[in-house]
C-alpha positions, 0 to 999 in steps of 0.5 A: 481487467474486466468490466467493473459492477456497482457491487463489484470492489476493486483492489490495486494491488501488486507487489505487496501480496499476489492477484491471485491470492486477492482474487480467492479471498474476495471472489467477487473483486476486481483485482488490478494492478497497482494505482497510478493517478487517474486509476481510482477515479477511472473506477468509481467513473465505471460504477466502482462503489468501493476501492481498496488501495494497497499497492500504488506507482510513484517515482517514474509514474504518477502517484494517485492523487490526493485530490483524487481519493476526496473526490472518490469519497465525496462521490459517497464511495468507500475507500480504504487503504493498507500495506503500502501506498494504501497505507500512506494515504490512508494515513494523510486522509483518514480524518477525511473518511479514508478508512486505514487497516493495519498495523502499517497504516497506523503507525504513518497515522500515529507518526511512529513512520514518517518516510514513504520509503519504509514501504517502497520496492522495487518489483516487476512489471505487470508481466512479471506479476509485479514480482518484488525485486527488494525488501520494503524497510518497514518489513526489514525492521520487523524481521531484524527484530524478530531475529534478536528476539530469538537470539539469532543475531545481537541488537547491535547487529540489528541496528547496524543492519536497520542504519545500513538499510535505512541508508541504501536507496530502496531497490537496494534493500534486500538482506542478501546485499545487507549481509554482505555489507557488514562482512569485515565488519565489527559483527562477528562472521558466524553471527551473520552466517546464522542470520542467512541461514535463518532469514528464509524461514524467519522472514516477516512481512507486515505488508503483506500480513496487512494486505490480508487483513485488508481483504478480510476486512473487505471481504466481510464488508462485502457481505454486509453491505458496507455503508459508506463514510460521511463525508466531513468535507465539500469538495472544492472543484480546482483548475487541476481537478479540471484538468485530469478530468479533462485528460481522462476524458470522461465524466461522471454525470452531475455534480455530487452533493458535495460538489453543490455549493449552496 
């Protein structure tokens, strides 16, 4: 991780799509790895003044907080958010100026997804580059479709399959074990041959296809100076805002406005 810049955005990002790829579509990002709580607040404390959010921690890590992005944006930083973690706190905060790209994120905002495991992998750590190990329900759901779009299974096998997924625990969720779950099943052998034999190349990933369009939004952002969002809210400075500034022992000089009550 290098040093960040005030004209430098930083990206979190892995497993949806790879660093590298981050990197050559916005040359001048600091691309790190995905957001646990305390990264985002880290970043702006070293002159961050945009984020993009895609790919974050939970479960075993601390997720980013949501009291953390408000006080990013009331600092009068741009954040925005897609693909994945991005996506669902781009969702809960955008009414507060987090900024959402991407089909993903509109359909948490619009409530056509409500469960955070529709985006959920399990992937690699840092030194495996947070390669995924499992298949995010959201992008099964695309592809089973695509599938019966092109008469490759019927929409009953679709379904069986989405039921299956939706039913699994999310490091489970990969179409090789969803295969072999409906072996012996009422789907017909040949139709699931021709599925496996489909899947490689008929793949599709709305992560990773919303995590692009974040970076070319981004990318054009940059070139013309995003402006950041007004803030429609005076963050309220709590006991448990104090406690994780304390814990990261570090502190942005003053208050912001929006800290300053009147």
């Amino acid at each position: 991780m290098r040093s960040t810049s005030g004209d430098s955005p930083v990206v979190f990002l892995g497993p949806t799509l790879e660093q590298h790829v981050a990197a050559a579509a916005v040359p001048e990002a600091d691309v790190r790895g995905p957001a646990a709580v305390g990264d985002v607040y880290r970043a702006v404390v070293d002159g961050a003044t945009t984020i993009l959010l895609i790919d974050g921690f939970y479960e075993r890590v601390p997720a980013v907080w949501h009291k953390e992005i408000l006080w990013v944006l009331s600092r009068g930083v741009r954040v925005l958010g897609a693909a994945s973690m991005g996506a669902l706190r781009a969702a809960e905060l955008w009414s507060f100026g987090m900024v959402g790209i991407g089909g993903i994120f509109e359909d948490f905002r619009d409530g056509r997804l409500v469960a955070d495991d529709e985006v959920a992998v399990l992937h690699q750590q840092a030194m495996g580059g947070h390669r995924p190990l499992s298949v995010a329900l959201v992008d099964i759901r695309a592809t089973l479709a695509k599938a019966v779009a092109a008469g490759v299974i019927e929409q009953r096998t679709a379904d069986l399959m989405l039921a299956t997924a939706a039913r699994s625990f999310y490091p489970d969720r990969d179409y090789e074990t969803l295969t072999r779950a409906l072996r012996g099943s009422e789907v017909e052998d040949g139709e699931l041959r021709s599925l496996a034999g489909w899947l490689p190349a008929g793949q599709v990933s709305r992560k990773r296809d919303d995590a692009l369009l974040a970076l070319d939004r981004l990318a054009s952002a940059h070139e013309g100076h995003m402006e950041p969002s007004p803030v429609p809210f005076r963050f309220a400075h709590t006991h448990q805002w104090q406690l994780l500034v304390d814990t990261e022992g570090r502190h942005m000089p003053g208050p912001s406005p929006a800290e300053v009550v009147p």
